[in-house]
MIBA-288885 format. One record per residue (C-alpha): x, y, z; residue number from 1. Coordinates in nm, 2 decimals. Example, Ala and Ser with C-alpha at 12.3 -4.5 7.8 and 13.67 -1.06 7.14 Angstrom:
2
<doba c1="1.23" c2="-0.45" c3="0.78" resi="1"/>
<doba c1="1.37" c2="-0.11" c3="0.71" resi="2"/>
// end
This chain:
310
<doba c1="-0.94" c2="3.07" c3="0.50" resi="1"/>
<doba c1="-1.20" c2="2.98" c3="0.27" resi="2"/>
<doba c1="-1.55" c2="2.98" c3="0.38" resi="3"/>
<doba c1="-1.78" c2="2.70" c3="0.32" resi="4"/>
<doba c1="-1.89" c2="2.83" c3="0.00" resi="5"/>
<doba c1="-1.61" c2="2.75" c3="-0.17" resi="6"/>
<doba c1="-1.57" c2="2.40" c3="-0.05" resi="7"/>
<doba c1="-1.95" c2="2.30" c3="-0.14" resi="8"/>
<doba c1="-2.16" c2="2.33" c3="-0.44" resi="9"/>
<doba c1="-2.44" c2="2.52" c3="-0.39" resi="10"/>
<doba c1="-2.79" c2="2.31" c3="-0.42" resi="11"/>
<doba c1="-3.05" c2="2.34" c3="-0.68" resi="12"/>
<doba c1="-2.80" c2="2.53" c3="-0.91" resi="13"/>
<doba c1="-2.83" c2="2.52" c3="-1.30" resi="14"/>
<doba c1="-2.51" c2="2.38" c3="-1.45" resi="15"/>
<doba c1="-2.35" c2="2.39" c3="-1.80" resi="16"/>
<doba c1="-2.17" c2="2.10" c3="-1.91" resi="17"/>
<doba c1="-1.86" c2="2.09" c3="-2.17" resi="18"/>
<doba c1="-1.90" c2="1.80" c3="-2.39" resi="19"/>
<doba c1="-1.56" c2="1.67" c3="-2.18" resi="20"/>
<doba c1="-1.76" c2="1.74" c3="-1.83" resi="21"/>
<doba c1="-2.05" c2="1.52" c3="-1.94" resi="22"/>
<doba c1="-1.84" c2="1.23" c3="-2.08" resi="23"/>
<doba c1="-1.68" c2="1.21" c3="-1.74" resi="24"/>
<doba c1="-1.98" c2="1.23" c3="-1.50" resi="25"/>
<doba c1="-2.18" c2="0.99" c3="-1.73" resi="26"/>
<doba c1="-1.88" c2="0.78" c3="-1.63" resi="27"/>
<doba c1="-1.85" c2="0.83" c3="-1.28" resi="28"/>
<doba c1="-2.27" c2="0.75" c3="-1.31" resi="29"/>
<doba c1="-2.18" c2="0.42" c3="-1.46" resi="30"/>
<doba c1="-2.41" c2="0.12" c3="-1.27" resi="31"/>
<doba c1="-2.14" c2="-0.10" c3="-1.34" resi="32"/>
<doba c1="-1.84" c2="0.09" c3="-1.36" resi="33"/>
<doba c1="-1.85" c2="0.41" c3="-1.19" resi="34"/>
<doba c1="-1.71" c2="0.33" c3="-0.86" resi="35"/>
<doba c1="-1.36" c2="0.23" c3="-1.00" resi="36"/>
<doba c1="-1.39" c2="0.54" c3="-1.23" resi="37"/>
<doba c1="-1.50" c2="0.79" c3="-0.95" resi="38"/>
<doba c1="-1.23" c2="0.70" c3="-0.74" resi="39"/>
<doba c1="-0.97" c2="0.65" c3="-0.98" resi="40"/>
<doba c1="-1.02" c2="1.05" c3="-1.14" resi="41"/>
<doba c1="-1.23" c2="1.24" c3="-0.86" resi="42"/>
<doba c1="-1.11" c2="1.10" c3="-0.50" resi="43"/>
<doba c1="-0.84" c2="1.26" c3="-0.37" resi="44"/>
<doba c1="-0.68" c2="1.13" c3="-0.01" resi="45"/>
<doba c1="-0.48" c2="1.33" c3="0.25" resi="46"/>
<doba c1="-0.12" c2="1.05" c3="0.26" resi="47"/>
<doba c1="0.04" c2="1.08" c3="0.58" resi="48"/>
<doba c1="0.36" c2="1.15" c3="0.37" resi="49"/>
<doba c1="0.30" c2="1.24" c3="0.02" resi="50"/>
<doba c1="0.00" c2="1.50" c3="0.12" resi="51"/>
<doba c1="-0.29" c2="1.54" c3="-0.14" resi="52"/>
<doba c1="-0.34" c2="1.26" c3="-0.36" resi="53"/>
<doba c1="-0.57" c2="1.12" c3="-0.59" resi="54"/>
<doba c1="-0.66" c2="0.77" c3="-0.46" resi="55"/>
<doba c1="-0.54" c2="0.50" c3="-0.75" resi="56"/>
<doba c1="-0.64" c2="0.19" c3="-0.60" resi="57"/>
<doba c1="-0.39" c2="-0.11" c3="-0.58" resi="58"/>
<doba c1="-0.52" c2="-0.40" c3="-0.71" resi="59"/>
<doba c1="-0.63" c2="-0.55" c3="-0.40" resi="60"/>
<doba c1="-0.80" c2="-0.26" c3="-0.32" resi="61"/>
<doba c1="-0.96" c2="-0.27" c3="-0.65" resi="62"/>
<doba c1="-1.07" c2="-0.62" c3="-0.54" resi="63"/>
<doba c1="-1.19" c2="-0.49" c3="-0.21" resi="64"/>
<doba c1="-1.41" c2="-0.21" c3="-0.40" resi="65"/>
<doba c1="-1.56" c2="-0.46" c3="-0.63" resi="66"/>
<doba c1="-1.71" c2="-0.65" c3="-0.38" resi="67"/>
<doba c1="-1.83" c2="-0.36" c3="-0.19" resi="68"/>
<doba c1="-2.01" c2="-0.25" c3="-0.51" resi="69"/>
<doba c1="-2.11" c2="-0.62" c3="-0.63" resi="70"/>
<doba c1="-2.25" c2="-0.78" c3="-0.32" resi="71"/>
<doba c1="-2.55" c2="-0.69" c3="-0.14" resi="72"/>
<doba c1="-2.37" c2="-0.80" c3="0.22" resi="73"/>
<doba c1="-1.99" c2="-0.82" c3="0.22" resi="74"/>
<doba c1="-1.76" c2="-0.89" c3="0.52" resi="75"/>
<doba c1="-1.35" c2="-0.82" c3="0.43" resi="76"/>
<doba c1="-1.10" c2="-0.92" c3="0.70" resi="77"/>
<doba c1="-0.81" c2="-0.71" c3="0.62" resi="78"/>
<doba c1="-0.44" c2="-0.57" c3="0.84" resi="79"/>
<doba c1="-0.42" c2="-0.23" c3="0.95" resi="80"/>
<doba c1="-0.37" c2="0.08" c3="0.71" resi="81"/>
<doba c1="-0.43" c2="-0.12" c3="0.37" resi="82"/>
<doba c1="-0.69" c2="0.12" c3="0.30" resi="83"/>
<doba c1="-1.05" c2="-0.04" c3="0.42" resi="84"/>
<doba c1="-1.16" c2="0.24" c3="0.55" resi="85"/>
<doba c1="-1.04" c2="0.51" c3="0.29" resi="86"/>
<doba c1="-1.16" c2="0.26" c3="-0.01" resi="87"/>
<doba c1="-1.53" c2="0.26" c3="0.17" resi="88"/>
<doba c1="-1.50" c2="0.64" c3="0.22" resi="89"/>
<doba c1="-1.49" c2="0.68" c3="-0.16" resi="90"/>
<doba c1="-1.74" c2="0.44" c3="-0.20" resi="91"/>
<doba c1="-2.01" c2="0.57" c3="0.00" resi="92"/>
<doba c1="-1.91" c2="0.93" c3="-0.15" resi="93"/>
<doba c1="-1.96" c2="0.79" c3="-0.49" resi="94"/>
<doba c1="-2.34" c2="0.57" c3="-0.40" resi="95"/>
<doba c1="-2.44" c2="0.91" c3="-0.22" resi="96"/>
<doba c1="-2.38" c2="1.12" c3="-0.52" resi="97"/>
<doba c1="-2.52" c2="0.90" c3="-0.78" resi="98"/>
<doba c1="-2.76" c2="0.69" c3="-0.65" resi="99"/>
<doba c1="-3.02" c2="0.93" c3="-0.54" resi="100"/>
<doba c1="-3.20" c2="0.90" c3="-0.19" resi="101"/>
<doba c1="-2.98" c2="0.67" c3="-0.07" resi="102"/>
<doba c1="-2.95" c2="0.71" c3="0.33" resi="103"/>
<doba c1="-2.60" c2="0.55" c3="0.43" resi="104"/>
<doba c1="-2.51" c2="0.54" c3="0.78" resi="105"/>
<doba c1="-2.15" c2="0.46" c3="0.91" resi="106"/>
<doba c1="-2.12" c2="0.30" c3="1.23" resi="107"/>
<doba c1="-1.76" c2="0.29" c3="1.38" resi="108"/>
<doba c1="-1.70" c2="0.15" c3="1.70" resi="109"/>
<doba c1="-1.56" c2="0.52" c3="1.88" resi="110"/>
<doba c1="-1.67" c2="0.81" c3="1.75" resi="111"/>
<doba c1="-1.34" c2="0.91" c3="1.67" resi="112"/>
<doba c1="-1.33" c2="0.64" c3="1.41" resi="113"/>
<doba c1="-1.69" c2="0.74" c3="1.28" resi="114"/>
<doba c1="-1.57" c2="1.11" c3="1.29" resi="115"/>
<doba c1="-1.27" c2="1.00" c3="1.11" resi="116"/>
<doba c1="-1.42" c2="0.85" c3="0.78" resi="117"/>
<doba c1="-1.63" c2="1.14" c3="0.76" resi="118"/>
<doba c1="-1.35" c2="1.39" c3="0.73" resi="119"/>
<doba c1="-1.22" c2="1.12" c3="0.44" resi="120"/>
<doba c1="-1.54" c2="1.16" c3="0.29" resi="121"/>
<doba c1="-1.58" c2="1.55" c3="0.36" resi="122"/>
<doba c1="-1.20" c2="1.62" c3="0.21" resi="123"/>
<doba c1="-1.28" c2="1.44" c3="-0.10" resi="124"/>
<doba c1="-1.59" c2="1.59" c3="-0.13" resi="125"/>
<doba c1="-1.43" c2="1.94" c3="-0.13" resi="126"/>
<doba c1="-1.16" c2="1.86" c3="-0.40" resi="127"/>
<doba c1="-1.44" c2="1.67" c3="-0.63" resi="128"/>
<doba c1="-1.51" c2="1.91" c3="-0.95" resi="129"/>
<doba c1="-1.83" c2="2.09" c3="-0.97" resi="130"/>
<doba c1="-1.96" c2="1.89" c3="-1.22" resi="131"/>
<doba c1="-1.92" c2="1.56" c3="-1.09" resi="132"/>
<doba c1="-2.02" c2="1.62" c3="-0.69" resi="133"/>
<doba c1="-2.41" c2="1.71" c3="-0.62" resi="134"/>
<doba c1="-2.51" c2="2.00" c3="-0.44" resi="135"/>
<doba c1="-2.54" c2="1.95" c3="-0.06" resi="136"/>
<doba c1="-2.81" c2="2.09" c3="0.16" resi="137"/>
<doba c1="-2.64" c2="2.02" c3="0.49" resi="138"/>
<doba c1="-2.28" c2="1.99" c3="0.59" resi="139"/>
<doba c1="-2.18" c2="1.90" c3="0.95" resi="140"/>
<doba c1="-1.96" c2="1.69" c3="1.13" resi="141"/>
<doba c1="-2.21" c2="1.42" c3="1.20" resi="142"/>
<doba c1="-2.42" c2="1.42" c3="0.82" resi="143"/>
<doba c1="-2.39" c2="1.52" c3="0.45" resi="144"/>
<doba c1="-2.72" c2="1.56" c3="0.29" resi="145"/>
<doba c1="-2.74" c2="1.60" c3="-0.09" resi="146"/>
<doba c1="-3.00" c2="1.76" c3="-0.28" resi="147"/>
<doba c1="-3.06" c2="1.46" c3="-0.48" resi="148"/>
<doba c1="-3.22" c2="1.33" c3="-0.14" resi="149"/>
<doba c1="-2.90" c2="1.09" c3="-0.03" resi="150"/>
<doba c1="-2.75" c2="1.15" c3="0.32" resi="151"/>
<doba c1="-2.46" c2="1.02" c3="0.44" resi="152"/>
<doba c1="-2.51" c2="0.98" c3="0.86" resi="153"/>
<doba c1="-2.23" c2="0.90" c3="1.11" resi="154"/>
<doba c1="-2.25" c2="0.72" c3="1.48" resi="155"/>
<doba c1="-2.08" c2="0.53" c3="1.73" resi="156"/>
<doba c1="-2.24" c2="0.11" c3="1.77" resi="157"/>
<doba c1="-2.46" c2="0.13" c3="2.00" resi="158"/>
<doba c1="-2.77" c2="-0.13" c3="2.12" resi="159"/>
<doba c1="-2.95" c2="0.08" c3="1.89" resi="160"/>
<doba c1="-2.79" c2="0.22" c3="1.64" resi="161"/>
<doba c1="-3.01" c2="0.29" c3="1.30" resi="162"/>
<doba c1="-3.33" c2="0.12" c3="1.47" resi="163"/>
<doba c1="-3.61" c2="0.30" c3="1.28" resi="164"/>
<doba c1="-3.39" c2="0.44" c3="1.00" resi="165"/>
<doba c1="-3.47" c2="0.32" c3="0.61" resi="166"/>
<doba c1="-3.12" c2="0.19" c3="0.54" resi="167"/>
<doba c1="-2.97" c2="0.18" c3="0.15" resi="168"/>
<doba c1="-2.58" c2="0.13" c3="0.26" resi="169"/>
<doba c1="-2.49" c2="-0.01" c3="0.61" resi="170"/>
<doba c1="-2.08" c2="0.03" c3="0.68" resi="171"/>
<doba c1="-1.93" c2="-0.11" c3="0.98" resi="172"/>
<doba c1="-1.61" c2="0.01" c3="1.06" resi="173"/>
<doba c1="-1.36" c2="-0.21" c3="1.28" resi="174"/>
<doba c1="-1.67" c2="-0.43" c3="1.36" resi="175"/>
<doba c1="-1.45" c2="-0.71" c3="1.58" resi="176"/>
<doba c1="-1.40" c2="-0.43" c3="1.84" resi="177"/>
<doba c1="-1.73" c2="-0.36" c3="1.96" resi="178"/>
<doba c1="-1.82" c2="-0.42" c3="2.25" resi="179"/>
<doba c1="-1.95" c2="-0.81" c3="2.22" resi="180"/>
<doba c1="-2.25" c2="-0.76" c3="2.37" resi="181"/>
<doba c1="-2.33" c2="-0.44" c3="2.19" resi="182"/>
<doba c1="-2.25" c2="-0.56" c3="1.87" resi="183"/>
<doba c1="-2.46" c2="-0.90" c3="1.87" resi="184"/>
<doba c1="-2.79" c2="-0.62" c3="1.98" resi="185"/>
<doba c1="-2.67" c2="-0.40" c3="1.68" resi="186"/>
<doba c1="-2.69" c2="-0.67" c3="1.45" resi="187"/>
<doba c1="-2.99" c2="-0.78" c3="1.61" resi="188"/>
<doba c1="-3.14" c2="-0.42" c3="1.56" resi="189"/>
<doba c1="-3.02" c2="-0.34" c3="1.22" resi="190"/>
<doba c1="-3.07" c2="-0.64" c3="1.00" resi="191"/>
<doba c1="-3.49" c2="-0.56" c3="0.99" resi="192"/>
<doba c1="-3.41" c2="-0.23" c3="0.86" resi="193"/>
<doba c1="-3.19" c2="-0.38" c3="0.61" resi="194"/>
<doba c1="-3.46" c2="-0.65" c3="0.54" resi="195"/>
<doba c1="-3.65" c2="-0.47" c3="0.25" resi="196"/>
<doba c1="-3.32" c2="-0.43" c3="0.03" resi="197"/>
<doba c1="-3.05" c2="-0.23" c3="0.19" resi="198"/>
<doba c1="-2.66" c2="-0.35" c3="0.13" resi="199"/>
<doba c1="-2.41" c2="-0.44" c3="0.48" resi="200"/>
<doba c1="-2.01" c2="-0.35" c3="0.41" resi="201"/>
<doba c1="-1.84" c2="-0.46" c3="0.75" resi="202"/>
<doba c1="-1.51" c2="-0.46" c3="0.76" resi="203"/>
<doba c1="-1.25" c2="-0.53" c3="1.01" resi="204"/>
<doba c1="-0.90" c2="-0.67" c3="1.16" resi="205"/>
<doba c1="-1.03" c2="-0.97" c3="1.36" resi="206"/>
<doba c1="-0.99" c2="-0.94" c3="1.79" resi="207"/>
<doba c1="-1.08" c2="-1.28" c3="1.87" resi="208"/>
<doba c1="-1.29" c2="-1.57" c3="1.77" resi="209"/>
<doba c1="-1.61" c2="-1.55" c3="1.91" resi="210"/>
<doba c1="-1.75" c2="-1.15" c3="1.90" resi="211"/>
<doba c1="-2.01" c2="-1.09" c3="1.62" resi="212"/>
<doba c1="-1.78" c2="-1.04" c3="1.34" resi="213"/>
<doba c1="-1.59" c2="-1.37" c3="1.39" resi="214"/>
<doba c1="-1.95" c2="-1.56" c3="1.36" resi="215"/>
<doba c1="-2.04" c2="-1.33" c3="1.04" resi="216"/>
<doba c1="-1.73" c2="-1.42" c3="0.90" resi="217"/>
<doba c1="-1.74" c2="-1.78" c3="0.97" resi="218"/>
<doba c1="-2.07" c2="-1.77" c3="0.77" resi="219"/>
<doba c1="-1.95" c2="-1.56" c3="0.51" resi="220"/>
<doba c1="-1.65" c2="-1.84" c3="0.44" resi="221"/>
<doba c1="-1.88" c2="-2.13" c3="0.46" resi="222"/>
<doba c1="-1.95" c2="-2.14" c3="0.08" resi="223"/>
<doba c1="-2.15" c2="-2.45" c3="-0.02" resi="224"/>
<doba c1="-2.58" c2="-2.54" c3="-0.04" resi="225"/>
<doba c1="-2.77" c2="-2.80" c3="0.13" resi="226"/>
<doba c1="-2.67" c2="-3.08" c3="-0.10" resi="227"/>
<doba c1="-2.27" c2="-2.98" c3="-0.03" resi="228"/>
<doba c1="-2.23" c2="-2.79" c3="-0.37" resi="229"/>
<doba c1="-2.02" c2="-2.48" c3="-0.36" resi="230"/>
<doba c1="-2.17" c2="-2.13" c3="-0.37" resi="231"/>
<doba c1="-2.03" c2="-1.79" c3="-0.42" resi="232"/>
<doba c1="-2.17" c2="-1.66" c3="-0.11" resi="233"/>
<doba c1="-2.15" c2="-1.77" c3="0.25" resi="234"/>
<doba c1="-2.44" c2="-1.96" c3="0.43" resi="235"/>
<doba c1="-2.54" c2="-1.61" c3="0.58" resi="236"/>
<doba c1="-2.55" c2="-1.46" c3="0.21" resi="237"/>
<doba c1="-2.22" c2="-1.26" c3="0.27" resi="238"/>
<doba c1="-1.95" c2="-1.25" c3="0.04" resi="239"/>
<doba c1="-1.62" c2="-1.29" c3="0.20" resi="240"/>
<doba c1="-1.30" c2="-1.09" c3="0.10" resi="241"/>
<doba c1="-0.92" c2="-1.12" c3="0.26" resi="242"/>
<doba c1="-0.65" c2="-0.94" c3="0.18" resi="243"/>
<doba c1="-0.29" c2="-0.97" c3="0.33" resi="244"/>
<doba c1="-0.02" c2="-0.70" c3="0.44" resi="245"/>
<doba c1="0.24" c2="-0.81" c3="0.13" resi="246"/>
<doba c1="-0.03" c2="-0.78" c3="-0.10" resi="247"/>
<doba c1="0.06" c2="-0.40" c3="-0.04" resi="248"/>
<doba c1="0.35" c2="-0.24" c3="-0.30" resi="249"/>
<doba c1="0.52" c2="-0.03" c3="0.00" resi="250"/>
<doba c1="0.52" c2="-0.37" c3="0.23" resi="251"/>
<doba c1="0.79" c2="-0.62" c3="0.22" resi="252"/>
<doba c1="1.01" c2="-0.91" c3="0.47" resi="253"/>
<doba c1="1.23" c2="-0.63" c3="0.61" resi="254"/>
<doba c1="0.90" c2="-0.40" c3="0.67" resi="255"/>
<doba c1="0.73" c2="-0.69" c3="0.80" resi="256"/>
<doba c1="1.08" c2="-0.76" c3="1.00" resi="257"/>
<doba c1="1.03" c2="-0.42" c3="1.13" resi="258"/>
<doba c1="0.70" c2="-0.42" c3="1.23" resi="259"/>
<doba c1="0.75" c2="-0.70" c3="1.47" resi="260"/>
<doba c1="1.07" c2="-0.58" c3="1.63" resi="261"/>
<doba c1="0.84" c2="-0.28" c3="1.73" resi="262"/>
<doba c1="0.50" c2="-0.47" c3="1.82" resi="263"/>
<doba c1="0.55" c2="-0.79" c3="1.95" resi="264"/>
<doba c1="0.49" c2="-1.17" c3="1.76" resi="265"/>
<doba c1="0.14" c2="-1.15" c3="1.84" resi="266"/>
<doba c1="0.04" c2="-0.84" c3="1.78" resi="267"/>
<doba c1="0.18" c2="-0.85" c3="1.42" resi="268"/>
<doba c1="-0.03" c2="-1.16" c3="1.40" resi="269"/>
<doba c1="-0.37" c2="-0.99" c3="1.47" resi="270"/>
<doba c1="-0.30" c2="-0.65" c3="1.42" resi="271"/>
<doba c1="-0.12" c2="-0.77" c3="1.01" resi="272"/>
<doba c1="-0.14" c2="-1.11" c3="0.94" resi="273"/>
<doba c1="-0.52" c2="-1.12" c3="1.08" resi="274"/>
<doba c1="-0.48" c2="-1.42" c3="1.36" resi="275"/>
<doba c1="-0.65" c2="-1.40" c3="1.68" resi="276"/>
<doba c1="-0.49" c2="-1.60" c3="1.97" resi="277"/>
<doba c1="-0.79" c2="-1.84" c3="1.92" resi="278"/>
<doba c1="-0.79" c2="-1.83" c3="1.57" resi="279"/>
<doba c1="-0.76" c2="-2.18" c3="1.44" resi="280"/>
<doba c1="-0.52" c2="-2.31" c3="1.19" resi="281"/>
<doba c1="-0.50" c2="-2.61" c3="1.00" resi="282"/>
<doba c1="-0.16" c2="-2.81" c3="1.01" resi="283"/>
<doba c1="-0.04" c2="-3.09" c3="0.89" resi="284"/>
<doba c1="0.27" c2="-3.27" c3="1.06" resi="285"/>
<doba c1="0.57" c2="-3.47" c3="0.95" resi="286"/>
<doba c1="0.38" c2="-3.76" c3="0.91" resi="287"/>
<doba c1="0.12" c2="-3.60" c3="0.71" resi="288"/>
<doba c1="-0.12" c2="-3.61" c3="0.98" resi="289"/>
<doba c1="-0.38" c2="-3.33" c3="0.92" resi="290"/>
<doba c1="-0.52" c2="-3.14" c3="1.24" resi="291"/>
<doba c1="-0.61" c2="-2.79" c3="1.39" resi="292"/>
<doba c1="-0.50" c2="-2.65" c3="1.68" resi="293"/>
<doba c1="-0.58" c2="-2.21" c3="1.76" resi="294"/>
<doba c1="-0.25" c2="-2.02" c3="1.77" resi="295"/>
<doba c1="-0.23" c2="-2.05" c3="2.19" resi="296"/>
<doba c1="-0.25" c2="-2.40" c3="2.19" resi="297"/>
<doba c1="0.00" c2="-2.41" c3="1.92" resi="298"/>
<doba c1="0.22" c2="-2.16" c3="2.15" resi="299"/>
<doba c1="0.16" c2="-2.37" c3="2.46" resi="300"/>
<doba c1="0.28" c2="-2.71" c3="2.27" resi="301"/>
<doba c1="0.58" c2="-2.51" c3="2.12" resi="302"/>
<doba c1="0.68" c2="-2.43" c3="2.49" resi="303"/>
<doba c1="0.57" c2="-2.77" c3="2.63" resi="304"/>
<doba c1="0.83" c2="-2.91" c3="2.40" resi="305"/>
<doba c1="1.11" c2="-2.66" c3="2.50" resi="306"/>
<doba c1="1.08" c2="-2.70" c3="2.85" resi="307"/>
<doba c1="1.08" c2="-3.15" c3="2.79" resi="308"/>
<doba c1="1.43" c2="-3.09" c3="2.51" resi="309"/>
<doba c1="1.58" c2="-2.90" c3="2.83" resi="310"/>
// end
């Protein structure tokens, strides 16, 4: 087994650069263009099939990265396993490494999940070349820290979570499924310490329509100023981003046919297509009548008209 020596570049240490080596970490540096670049040549993955890969994001995901990196608060709604939180993994690897003392702190809503992006993030960090990844001065389970003063810190959401810390890069993992009250005192708690210029990534499948993540995203989508005119950013200054399961190569009707047989209508709903049971849908009927109804009151008509045709 190798020992930790091997799997991190030791701090402080003078380095020699080919003229190659230097074209590619003035790249991955790039303010503008280094996160696609980093990730696209430096991050490798551990697929559950294929093994050790370098991550080549699709082009949702490259979507999903670009407003990560372009938006001072973004929200993304998004299925399961399309690659939220690997894509954020990569990208607070990348800010920590070339955006000096930046202190990021992941919040998940177990610790499992926390523990889990932190292995993405520690795996990566291991296969990274020694002349794009910075030395690191601590290297634990819970924190990276990085001679170039960045830290990477991971936690469950709690009440308190961050209070007192100097936040560059906030990411909320699986946000929806905090605890409601928890998460509204979270957000309560951390948005001061984001107050004198940190950046908010939460991301998320949704879990119903009234936690803290349902009202950020309502925000987030409600794009347009005082005088009605539309805006780029939601009324809360968050940028939204959706992305849908057949936006994924691998993903297609008889995968989607599959998935239901084994989970259930409604749990392919929230858990895929993103719907809570009180998520609200706009319809519009034969008649061209226009209305909106959540997904339980469209389930109880659907029955209520069943049980009159019998």
């Amino acid at each position: 087994m190798a020992d930790e020596s091997t799997l991190v570049k030791t701090p402080y240490k003078k380095t020699t650069f080919t003229d190659e080596q230097l074209a590619e970490f003035v790249a991955c540096a790039d303010p503008v263009t280094g996160p696609m670049y980093f990730m696209d040549h430096f991050f490798h993955i551990q697929h559950p099939i294929k093994g050790k890969m370098l991550y080549h994001p699709f082009d949702y995901q490259k979507r999903l990265i670009d407003t990560y990196h372009n938006n001072r608060f973004s929200i993304s709604m998004m299925p399961r396993q399309t690659g939220k939180s690997t894509s954020a993994a990569g990208y607070l690897l990348w800010k920590a490494m070339f955006h000096p003392d930046s202190t990021i702190l992941i919040a998940a809503h177990k610790y499992t999940g926390s523990q889990e992006i932190m292995q993405r993030i520690r795996y990566a960090y291991e296969l990274c070349p020694d002349h794009i990844r910075a030395g690191v001065t601590s290297y634990n389970k819970g924190n990276l820290d990085f001679e170039n003063g960045s830290r990477i810190v991971s936690t469950t959401t709690t009440e308190n979570t961050g209070r007192g810390m100097s936040i560059s890069l906030l990411y909320a993992d699986e946000f929806a499924f905090v605890r409601p009250g928890i998460a509204r005192e979270f957000w309560t708690s951390i948005s001061p310490t984001l107050a004198t210029g940190g950046k908010a990534i939460i991301t998320s499948t949704p879990n119903s329509d009234e936690d803290q993540f349902a009202l950020l995203w309502k925000g987030a989508n409600k794009c347009e100023d005082e005088f009605g005119n539309p805006t780029d950013l939601g009324i809360n200054g968050f940028k939204a981003y959706r992305s849908y399961w057949n936006e994924h190569p691998d993903r297609d009707e008889k995968w989607a046919l599959e998935q239901r047989a084994q989970l259930g209508e409604d749990r392919f709903r929230r858990e895929m297509g993103c719907l809570a049971p009180d998520s609200v849908l706009t319809i519009k009927d034969r008649s061209g009548k226009i209305f909106k109804k959540t997904i339980n009151e469209l389930k109880e008509m659907m029955s209520l008209s069943l049980t009159t045709a019998k």
